[in-house]
Each structure stands twice: as C-alpha cells, then as structure tokens.
N, C-alpha and C positions, 0 to 999 in steps of 0.2 A: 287392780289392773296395772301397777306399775305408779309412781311418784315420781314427778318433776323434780329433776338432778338439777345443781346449779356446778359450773366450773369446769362441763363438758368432763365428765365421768362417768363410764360406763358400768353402770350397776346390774347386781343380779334380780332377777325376776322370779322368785323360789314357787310363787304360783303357776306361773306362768309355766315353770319351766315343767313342772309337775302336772300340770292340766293337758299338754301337748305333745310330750313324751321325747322331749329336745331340749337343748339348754339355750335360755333366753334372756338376755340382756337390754336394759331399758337404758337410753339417753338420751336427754333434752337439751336442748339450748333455748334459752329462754330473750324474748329479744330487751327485756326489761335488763339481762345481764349478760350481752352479747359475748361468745367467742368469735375466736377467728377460726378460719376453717383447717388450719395447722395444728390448732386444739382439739378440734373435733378428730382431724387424721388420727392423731395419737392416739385417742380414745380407741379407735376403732382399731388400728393395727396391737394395743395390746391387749384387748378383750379376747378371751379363747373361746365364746360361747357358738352356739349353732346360727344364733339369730341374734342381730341388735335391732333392736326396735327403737329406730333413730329419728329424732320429730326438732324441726327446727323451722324460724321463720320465714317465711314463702320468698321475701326477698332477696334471699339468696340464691337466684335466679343459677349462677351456674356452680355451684356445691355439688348437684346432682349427678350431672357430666363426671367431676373428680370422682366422688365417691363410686360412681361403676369401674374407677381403674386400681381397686386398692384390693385387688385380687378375692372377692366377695360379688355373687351374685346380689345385685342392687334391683330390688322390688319395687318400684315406685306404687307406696298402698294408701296414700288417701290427700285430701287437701281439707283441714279443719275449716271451718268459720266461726270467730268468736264472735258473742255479741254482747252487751251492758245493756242495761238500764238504771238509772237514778232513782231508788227507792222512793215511793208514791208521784211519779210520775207516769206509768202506767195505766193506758185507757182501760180500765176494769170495765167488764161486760156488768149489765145490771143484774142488780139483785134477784136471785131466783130462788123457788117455793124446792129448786130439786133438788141438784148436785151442791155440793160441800166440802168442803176438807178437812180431813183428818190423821192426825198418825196413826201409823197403823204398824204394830211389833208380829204379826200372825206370821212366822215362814211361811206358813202352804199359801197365805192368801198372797206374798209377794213373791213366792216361787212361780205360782199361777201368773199373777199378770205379768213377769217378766214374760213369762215364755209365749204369752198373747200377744204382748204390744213389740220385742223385739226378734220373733223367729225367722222374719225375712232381712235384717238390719243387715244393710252393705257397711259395716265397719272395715277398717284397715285387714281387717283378721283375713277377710275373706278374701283379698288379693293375693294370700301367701297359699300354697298349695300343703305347705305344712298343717296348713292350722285346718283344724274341720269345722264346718259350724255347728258339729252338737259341743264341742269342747267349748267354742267362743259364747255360744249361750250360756254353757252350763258357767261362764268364767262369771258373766255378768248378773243371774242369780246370784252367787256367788257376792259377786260385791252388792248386791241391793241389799241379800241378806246381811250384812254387817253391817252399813246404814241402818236397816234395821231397831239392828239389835242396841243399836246405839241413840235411838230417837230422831231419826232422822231421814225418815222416810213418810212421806205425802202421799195419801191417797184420795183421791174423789171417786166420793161415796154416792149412792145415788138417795133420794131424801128420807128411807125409812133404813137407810144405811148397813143396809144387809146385801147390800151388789157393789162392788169396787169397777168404778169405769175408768181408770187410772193412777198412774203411778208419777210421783218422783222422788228422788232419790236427792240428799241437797249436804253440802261440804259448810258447815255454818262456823264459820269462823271470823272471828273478827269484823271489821268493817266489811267484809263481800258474804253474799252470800251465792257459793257457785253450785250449777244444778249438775246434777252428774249424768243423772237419766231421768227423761221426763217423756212419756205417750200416752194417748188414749187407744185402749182397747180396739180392733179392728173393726166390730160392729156399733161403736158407738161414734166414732169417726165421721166430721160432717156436719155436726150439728152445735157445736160453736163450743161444746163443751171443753177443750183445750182452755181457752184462757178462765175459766175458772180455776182448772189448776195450778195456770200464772198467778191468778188475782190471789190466790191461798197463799202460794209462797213469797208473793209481795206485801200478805198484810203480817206473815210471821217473820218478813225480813224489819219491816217497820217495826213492830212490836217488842223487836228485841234493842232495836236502836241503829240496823244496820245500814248504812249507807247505798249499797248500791248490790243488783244482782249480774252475773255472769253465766251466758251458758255457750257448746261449742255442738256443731255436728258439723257430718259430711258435706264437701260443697255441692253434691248432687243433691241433698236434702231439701230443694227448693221450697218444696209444702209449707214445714215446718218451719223455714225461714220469714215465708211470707205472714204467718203467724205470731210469729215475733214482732215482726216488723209493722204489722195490725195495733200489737197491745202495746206498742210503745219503745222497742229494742233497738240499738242502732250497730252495724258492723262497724267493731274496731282493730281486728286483727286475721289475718293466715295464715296457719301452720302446715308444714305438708309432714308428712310419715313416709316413711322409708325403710322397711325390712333391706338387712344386709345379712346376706344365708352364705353359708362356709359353702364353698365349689364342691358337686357331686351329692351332696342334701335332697335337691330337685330331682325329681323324677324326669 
C-alpha cells in the first residue's frame, strides 16, 4: 500500500497506480523527521502523477489551507490514530478452552477473511471518487497476501481450528512490532474475541524479544480504539491523509 518516504519525496505507487487505472504517488512526512512545508511544496509541484497520497502530522494545523492553492484539487481523506503498547504490559483477556492464534500461509483462507472483516472499511481510499472500493479491497488482499506469504500473518482460530474468526496482518521488525490489519469477522464481533488476537500478537512480540507493539486506524474508528484502550494501548500520534488530484480528473 505504499512506504513511508523520509525527506518529503514523492515517490511512485506502481501498485497503486496499476490497481486504479491513474498514476499515484505516495509521500510522507514523518513527524520523528520533520520537513517544513516548503519541502513538501516542492515535492508536490514536481511530481507529474494524477494523485499524491500526501499523509503528514496533524499539527500542522494550516498546511491544508496552502496545499488547496498549489493548483491540485486537495481531498482531505482521513485523520490516522496511532497507538503503542509496551510489550507485556497488555491486560490479556483470560485463558480460553476456544479461540487461539495461529499463522496462517492459506491465500483463499486470508483472501476470505479480508473481504469479511474489511468490505465496509472507511479507509482514505474511499474519500477519493477515483478510487472504488472493489479496487481498495482488492489492494488490501493484496497486501495481507504478501504478509502471508512471508509468515506474518495472525489468525484466530476457533478451538478445533478449522474456522478462522480473524485476521492480523503484522510488520515484525526490529524492536516494534506494527500491526498493519487487524479485525474480527462480522458475526463473531461482540464477544470479547478481539483481544485474543491482541494477546497472540503480544505473546509473539514477547517471544521474539520485541519491545513494544504499534497500530494506527481512522479517527472515526471509535470501537476499535476503545478496544485498545481496554487491553492496555495508549494514543501517541495523528496523521491526517490528503489526496492531491491533477484539476479535471474529478467528475
């Protein structure tokens, strides 16, 4: 789905641009390696692409304003919330006879629960008129399967492990472990199963030696936040997204 750029440079998106049938450019600012927003201009007046998919720290309160005068229809598409936790510090739900976690490499079975747990997701995607949402799902299969295929894919299983009641998806590098996509199934929703899938990937973030876990969604995602913030998570960051569409693109 695109890579965090550091040095406010607008890169290409060959997925992206290929899934959507437009050319898409991805850049970040990261607030850990702040530009200034003179950096970002540059960026964005020499990128030739249809679409930048521009995501920078929320405190920059008036970036926004500028960036609708730089001759590019300016989309305001999402506001992230990041959250941490400190590896086993996490209220684990108790021990249970059912659900469990396991990886799981099966395409069709993580084709399938993508298209369960995220076919209604208000992602950034959905605010562009460009983008459709069988494209923005098919992107996000897509990266679950590569996860995948790469052992890095979470599933909770239910206890005779022949039903997958969720998915996550997890970036395991070094001292963090960040989640990329994490839900449970629509009909099993409710019933407290979610932080089992937390507690799974907090005992493989432990077991590998890693310090601490990281995940982000929509700030309308209230549910899921307060779920978080149930097993132990705390807010420490806001990014907002910003589609910039070359003029006449729009319908």
């Amino acid at each position: 789905m695109g890579r965090d750029v550091l040095g406010a440079r607008a890169v290409a998106s060959p997925l992206e641009s290929a899934r959507f049938g437009c050319s898409v450019d991805r850049l970040t600012v990261h607030s850990e390696h702040p530009s200034s927003y003179s950096t970002v201009r540059e960026a964005v007046l020499g990128s030739a692409a249809d679409v930048i998919v521009l995501r920078y720290p929320a405190d920059r309160v008036d970036w926004f304003a500028k960036l609708a005068m730089l001759g590019r229809t300016a989309i305001f598409a999402d506001s992230l919330s990041y959250w941490r936790l400190r590896a086993g510090e996490g209220r684990q739900p108790e021990p249970a006879q059912g659900p469990h976690t396991t990886r799981v490499t099966d395409a069709a079975a993580v084709t399938s629960l993508v298209s369960e747990i995220f076919a209604a997701y208000g992602s950034h995607y959905s605010a562009n008129p460009l983008f459709g949402a069988p494209e923005a799902l098919a992107g996000y299969q897509e990266w679950a399967l590569r996860s995948a295929a790469e052992g890095r894919c979470l599933a909770l299983a239910t206890a005779s492990s022949d039903t997958y009641l969720g998915l996550a998806t997890l970036d395991e590098q070094g001292p963090r472990t960040e989640i990329l996509l994490a839900g449970v199934v629509p009909e099993a929703q409710g019933r407290g199963l979610y932080a089992h899938l937390l507690k799974g990937i907090e005992d493989g973030t432990l077991a590998r030696g890693a310090e601490e876990i990281v995940i982000s969604t929509q700030g309308h995602n209230t549910r899921v936040q307060k779920a978080w913030a149930r097993y132990g998570f705390e807010p420490v960051r806001a990014v907002l997204t910003v589609h910039l569409v070359k003029d006449g693109l729009i319908p």
